[in-house]
C-alpha positions in Angstrom: 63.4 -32.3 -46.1 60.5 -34.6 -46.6 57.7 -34.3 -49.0 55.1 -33.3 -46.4 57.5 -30.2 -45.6 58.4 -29.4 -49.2 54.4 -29.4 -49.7 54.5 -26.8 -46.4 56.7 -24.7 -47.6 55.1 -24.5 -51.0 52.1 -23.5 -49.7 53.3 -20.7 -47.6 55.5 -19.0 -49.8 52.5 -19.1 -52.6 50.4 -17.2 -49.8 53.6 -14.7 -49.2 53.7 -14.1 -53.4 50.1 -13.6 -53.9 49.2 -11.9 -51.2 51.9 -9.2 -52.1 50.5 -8.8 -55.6 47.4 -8.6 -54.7 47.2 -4.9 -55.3 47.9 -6.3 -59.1 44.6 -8.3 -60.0 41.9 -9.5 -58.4 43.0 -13.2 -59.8 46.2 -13.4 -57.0 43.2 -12.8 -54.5 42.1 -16.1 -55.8 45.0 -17.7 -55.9 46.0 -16.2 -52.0 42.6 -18.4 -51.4 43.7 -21.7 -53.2 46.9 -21.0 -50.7 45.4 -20.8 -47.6 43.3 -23.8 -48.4 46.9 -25.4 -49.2 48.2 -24.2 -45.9 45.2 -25.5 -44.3 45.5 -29.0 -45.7 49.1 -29.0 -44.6 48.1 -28.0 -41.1 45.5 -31.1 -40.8 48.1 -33.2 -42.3 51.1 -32.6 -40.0 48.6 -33.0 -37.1 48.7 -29.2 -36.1 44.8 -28.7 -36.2 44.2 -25.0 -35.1 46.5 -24.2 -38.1 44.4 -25.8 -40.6 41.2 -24.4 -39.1 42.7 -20.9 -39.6 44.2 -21.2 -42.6 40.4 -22.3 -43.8 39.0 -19.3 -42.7 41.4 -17.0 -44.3 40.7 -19.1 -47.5 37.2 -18.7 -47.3 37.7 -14.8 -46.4 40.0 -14.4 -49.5 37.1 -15.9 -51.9 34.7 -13.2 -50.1 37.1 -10.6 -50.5 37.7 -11.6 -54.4 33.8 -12.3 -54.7 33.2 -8.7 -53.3 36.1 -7.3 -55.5 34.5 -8.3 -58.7 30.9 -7.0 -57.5 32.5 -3.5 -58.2 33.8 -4.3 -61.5 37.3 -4.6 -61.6 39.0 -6.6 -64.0 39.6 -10.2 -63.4 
């Protein structure tokens, strides 16, 4: 495997661990944002585009959703 792949495969199975705990805290919300953008950066980088520009919107809707999450006050 080659470091472009380990970086994929890091950045997919953070998304899969966060976004099943995000039930937990609001933080793994976050930190399902930070990897999309991940995922998204690996997309550009192994040349398969439309995956990055998804993976940027679901980052970007993932800050909204955590943004929106502590407008009605629950715990960081």
């Amino acid at each position: 495997m080659d470091t472009l792949t380990l970086f994929g495969l890091f950045a997919v199975s953070l998304m899969l661990v966060t976004y099943a705990l995000e039930d937990r805290n609001r933080v793994f919300i976050l930190g399902f944002a930070l990897a999309c953008a991940l995922g998204s950066i690996y997309g550009f980088l192994q040349g398969a585009w439309p995956f990055g520009v998804v993976e940027a919107i679901w980052s970007v809707v993932a800050v909204r959703r955590w943004a929106k999450r502590a407008d009605r006050g629950a715990p960081v």
